[in-house]
C-alpha positions in Angstrom: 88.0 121.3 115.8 88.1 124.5 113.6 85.1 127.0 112.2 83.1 125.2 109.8 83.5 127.7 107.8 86.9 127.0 106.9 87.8 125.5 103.4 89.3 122.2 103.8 91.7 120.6 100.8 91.7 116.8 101.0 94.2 114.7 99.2 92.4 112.0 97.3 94.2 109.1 96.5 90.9 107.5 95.0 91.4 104.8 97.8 88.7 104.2 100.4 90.6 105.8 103.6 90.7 109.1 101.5 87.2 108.8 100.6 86.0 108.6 103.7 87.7 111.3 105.2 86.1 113.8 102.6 83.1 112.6 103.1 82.8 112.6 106.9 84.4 116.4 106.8 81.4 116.8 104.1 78.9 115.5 106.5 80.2 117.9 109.3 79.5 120.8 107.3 83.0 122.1 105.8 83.9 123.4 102.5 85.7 120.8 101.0 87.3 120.6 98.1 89.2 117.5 96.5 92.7 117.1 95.1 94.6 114.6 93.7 98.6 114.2 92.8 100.1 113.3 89.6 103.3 112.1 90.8 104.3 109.4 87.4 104.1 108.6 84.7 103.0 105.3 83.1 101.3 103.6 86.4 98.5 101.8 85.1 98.3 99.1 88.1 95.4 100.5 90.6 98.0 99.2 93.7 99.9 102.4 93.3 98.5 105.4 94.5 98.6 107.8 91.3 98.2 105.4 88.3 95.5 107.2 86.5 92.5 104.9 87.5 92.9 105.6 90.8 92.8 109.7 89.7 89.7 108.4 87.9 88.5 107.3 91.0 88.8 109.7 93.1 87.6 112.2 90.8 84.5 110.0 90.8 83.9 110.1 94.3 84.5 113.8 94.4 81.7 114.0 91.7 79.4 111.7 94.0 79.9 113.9 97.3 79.0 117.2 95.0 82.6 118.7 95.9 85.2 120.5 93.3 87.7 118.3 92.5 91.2 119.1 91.1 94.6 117.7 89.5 97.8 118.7 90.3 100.6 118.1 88.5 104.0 117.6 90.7 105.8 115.0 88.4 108.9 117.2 88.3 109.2 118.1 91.6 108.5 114.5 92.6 111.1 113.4 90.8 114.2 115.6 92.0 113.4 115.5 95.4 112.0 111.7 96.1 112.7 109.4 93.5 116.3 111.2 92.9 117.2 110.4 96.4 115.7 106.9 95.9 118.3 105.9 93.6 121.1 107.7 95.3 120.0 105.9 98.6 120.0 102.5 96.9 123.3 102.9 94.8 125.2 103.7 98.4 123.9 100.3 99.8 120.4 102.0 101.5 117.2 101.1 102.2 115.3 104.7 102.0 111.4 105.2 102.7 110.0 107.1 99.9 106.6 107.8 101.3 108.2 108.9 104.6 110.2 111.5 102.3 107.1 112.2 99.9 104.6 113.4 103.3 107.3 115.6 104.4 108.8 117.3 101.1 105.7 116.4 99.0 102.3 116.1 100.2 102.4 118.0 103.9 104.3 120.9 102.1 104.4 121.4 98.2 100.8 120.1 98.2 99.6 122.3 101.4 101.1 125.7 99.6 98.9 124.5 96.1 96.0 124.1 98.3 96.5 127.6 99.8 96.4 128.8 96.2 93.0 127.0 96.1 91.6 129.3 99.3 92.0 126.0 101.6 92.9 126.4 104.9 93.7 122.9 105.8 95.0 119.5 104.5 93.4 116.3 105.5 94.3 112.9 104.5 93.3 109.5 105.3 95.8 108.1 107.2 95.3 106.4 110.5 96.8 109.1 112.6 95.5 111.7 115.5 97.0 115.2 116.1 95.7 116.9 119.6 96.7 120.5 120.8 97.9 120.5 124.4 99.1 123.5 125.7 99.8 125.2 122.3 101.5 122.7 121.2 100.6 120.2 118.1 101.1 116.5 118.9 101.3 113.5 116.8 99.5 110.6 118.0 99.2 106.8 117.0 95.3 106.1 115.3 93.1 104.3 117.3 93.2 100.7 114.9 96.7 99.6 116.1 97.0 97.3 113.1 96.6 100.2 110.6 98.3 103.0 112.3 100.3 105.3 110.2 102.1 107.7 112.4 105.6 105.9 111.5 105.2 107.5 108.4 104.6 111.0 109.7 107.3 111.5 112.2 109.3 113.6 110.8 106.0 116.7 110.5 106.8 119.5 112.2 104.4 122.0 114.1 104.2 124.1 111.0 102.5 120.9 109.1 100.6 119.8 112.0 98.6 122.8 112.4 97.5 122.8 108.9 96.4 119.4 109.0 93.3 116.8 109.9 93.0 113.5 110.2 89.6 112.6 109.9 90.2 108.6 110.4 92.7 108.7 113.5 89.9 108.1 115.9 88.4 104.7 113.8 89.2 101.3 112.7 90.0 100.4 109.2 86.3 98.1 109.6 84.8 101.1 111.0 85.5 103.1 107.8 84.8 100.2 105.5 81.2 100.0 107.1 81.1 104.1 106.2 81.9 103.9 102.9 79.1 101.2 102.4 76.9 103.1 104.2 77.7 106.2 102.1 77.4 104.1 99.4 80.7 105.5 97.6 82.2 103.5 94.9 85.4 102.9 95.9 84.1 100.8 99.0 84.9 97.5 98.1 88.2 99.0 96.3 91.5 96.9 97.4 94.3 99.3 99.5 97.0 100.5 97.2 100.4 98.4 98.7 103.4 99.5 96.2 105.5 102.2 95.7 103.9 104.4 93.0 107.2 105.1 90.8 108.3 101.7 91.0 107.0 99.2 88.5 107.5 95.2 88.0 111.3 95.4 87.0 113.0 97.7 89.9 116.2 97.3 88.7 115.2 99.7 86.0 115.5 102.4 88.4 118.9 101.1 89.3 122.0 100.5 87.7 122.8 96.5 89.2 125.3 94.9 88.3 126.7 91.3 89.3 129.0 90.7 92.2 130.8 88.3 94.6 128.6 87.1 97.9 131.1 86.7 100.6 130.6 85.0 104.2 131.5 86.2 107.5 135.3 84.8 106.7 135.2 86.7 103.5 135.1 83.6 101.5 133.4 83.8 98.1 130.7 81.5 98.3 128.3 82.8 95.3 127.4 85.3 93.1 124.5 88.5 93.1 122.8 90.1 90.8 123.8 93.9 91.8 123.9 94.8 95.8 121.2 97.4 95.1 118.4 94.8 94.6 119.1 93.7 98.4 118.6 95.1 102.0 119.8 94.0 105.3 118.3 90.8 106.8 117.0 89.5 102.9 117.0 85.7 102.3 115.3 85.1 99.2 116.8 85.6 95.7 120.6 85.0 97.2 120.5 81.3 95.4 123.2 79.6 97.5 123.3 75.8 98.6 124.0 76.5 102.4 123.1 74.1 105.7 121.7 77.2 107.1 119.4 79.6 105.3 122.0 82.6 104.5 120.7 85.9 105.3 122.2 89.7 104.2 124.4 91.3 106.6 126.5 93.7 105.2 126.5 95.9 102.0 129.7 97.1 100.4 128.6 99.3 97.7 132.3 100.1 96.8 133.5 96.6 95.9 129.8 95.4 95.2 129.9 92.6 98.3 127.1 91.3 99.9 128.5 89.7 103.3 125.6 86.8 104.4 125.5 85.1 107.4 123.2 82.7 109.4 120.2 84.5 111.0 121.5 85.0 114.7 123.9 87.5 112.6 121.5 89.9 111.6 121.0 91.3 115.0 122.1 94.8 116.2 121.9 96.1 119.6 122.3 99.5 119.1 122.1 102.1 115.9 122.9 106.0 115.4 120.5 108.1 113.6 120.5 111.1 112.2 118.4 113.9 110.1 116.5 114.0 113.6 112.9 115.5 113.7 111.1 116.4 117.3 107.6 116.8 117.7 106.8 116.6 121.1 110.6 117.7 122.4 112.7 120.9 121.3 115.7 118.2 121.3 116.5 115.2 123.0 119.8 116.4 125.2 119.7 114.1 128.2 119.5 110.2 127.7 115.6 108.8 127.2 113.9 106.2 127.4 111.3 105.5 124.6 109.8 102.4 122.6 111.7 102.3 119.2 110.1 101.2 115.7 113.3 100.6 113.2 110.3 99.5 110.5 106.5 100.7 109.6 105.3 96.4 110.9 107.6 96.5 114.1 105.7 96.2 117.5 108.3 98.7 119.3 111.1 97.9 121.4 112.2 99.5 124.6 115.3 101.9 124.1 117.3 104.9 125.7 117.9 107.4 123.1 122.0 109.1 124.1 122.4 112.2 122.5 126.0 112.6 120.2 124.8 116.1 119.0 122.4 118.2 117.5 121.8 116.1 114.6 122.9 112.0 115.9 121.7 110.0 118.5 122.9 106.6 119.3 119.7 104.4 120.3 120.5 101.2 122.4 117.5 98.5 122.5 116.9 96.5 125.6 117.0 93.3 123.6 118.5 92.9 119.9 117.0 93.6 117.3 116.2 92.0 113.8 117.9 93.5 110.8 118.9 97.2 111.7 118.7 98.8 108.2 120.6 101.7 107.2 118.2 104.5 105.1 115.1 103.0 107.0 113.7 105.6 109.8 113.8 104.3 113.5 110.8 106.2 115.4 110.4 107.2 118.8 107.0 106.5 121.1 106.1 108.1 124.5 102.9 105.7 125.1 100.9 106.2 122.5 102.6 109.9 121.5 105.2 110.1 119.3 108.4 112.2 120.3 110.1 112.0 116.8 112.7 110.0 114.7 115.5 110.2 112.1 117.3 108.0 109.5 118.9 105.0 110.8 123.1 105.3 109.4 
């Protein structure tokens, strides 16, 4: 895909997927060089991606595949421009996406400007993606393994990003890359996938500021009590501790008077949703009415949708059948086949 003699930076998380990647790019013949992001402080739990075992790990590796390996600090900037929004999201009754946010803002551009200062020409990751170059153009594809794909989380790269970026995994199953990293006998092989966000430890409500309030149904009747709107998202049942017939499931949040509105499950569908902070990758803009399959959430199979344009920034997205908890902050993304024409935040 490009001269070998290109230096390529890859972003070690000290996970296996990671791993991998530098290693196959290694095998090919590239000059690659490691790096790894200090995003937190005080994760010592190996399930988040930048506690410092897992820098210890991938620093390992990088040691193993005789390949520099470096450090970088972004703490600061992590904090203003991810976990800032994080909270605001949360305290307005959102459900934001912080690793959706942190490959745009974070790792496909602060990181891809350090690793410039580091001679690379390229970024490559190990996520379960494919980019292909058709006509001069940069597209984002889904990776091969339907049950890992990650391309929900990279919707909203544009061409600028894509270019400078390799996805050494896209093309293989998760299975596939286990077996390599056995094969290659690197360390991390057997290692367990990191599930959790990396700022956010046992207690989140330390990140918020909860505080209790009334749980109303449909009628507006006060029917129980919550622990602060901010620890719940649309479509939650657990942890709302009311003696109902019918298990009582979030419908509404109304961060201004602290209400959650519950209702039975059948109320938790949406037909349609409008979206905005719109990204395109494989359209200059969506201006006539489309029809596309729709992921409102990274573990949805897709629904089929028409995408109506209200401007330059909002669509309005109408599913062919209802959908299951429609939740404001999450991203809804956009599919051609197996292509994927862009996305935005769900309002």
């Amino acid at each position: 895909m490009f001269k070998k003699n290109r230096k390529i930076a890859v972003a070690m998380s000290g996970g296996v997927d990671s791993s991998v990647a530098a290693a196959l790019l290694k095998e090919e013949g590239y000059d690659v060089i490691g790096v790894t992001m200090k995003l937190w402080h005080g994760n010592s739990s190996d399930e988040r991606c930048c506690s410092a075992s897992n820098i210890e790990d991938a620093k390992n590796v990088a040691e193993q595949l005789g390949i520099p390996h470096y450090v970088i600090d972004l703490q600061k900037i992590f904090k203003r421009m991810i976990v800032d929004r994080f909270i605001s999201e949360y305290e307005m009754g959102r459900t934001p996406n912080p690793c959706i946010q942190c490959n745009k803002l974070i790792k496909f551009d602060v990181l891809l400007k350090k690793v410039r200062e580091l001679g690379a020409d390229h970024i490559a990751t190990g996520h379960y993606a494919r980019i292909k170059k058709i006509k001069g153009k940069y597209l984002l594809k889904r990776g091969v393994d339907g049950k890992k794909d990650q391309s929900y989380f990279l919707y909203n790269l544009e061409q600028k990003n894509l270019s400078k970026t390799i996805f050494p995994l896209g093309d293989l199953t998760k299975q596939m890359v286990r077996k390599l990293a056995k094969k290659l006998k690197l360390k991390v092989a057997d290692k367990k996938e990191s599930q959790e966000i990396c700022f956010v430890e046992d207690d989140f409500g330390k990140l918020l500021s909860p505080r209790e309030g009334k749980i109303v149904d449909l009628e507006g009747k006060v029917i129980g009590k919550h622990k602060g709107y901010q620890l719940y998202t649309i479509g939650q049942r657990r942890g709302l501790g009311l003696a109902r017939k019918n298990p009582a499931y979030v419908v509404k949040i109304d961060p201004k008077n602290n209400i959650l509105t519950v209702g039975d499950r059948g109320d938790v569908y949406g037909d349609d949703l409008t979206a905005g902070e719109l990204n395109w990758i494989s359209a200059a803009n969506i201006d006539v009415p489309t029809k596309v399959k729709a992921k409102i959430r990274y573990n949805s199979p897709g629904a089929e949708a028409e995408i109506l344009p209200i401007s330059k920034e909002k669509v309005k997205v109408i599913f062919k059948k209802p959908q299951f908890a429609i939740t404001p902050g999450q991203s809804v993304v956009f599919y051609d086949g197996d292509t994927v024409v862009g996305g935005g935040i769900i309002q």
